[in-house]
C-alpha positions in Angstrom: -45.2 -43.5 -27.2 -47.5 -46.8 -26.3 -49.9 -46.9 -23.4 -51.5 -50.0 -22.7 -54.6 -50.6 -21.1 -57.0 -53.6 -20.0 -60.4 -53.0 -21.3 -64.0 -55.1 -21.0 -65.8 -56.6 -23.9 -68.1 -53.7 -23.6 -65.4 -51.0 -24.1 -63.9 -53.1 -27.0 -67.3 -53.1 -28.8 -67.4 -48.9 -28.5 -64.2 -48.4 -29.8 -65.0 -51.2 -32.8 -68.3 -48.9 -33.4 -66.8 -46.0 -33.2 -63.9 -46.9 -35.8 -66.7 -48.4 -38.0 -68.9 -44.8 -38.3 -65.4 -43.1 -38.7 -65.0 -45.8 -41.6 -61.6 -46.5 -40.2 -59.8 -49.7 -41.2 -59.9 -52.3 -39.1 -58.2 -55.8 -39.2 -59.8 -58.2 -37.4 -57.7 -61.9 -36.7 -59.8 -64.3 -35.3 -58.9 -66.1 -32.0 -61.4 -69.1 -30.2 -63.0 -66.7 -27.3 -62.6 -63.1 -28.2 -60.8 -61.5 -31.6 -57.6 -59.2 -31.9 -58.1 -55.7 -33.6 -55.9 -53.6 -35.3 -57.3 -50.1 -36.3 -55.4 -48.3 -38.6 -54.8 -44.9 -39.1 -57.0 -42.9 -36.2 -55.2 -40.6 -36.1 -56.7 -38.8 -32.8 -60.5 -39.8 -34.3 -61.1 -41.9 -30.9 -60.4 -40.7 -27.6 -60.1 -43.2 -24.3 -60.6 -40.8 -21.6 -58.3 -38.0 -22.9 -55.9 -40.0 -24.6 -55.8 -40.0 -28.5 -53.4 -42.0 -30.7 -52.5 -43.0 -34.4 -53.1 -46.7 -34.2 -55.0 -49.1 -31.7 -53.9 -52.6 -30.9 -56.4 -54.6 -29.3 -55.0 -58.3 -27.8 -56.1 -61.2 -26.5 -54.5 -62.9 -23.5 -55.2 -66.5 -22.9 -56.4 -66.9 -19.0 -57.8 -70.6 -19.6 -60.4 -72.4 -21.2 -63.3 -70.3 -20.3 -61.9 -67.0 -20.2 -59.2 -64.1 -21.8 -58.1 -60.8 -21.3 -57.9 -57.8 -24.0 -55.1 -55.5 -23.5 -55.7 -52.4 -25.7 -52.2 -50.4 -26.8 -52.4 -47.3 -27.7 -49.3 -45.7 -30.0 -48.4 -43.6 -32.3 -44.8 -45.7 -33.3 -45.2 -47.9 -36.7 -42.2 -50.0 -35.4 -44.9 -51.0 -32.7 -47.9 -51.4 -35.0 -45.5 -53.4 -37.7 -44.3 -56.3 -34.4 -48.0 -56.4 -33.5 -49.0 -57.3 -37.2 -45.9 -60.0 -37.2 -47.1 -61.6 -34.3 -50.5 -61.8 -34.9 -49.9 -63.1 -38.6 -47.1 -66.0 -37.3 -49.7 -67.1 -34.9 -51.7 -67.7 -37.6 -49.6 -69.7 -39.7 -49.1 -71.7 -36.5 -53.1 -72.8 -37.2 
């Protein structure tokens, strides 16, 4: 199951701490405003409000040239993790 959420820069920046003190692995693709995240392997380490999940997806959305939106998924499906890491990477090789 996925759950997807929009979060604020601030709540981005606790879950990145949090996954750095657990020394979880995090992948970090570079974007021009804000940066997309994938942490690996949580495996119920980090909880948003009472949720817990294997992997987090964090997202960028483009709003315009000043501003973005991060849309955090939560899920505990590889299939989903594997299309997030696909995306990201072609969107790269676009650059």
């Amino acid at each position: 199951m996925t759950r997807v959420y929009e979060i604020t820069n601030d709540t981005l920046n606790v879950i990145l701490d949090k996954a750095s003190e657990l020394g979880l692995e995090i992948d970090c693709y570079e974007d021009v405003l804000n940066d997309n995240y994938i942490i690996y392997d949580v495996d119920n380490k980090i909880k948003i409000g009472e949720e817990t999940c294997r992997h987090i997806i964090v997202r960028v959305g483009f709003l315009n040239e000043w501003s973005s939106s991060l849309t955090l998924y939560m899920t505990d499906s590889d299939e989903v993790l594997n299309r997030h890491i696909e995306e990201l990477e072609e969107q790269y090789k676009e650059w």
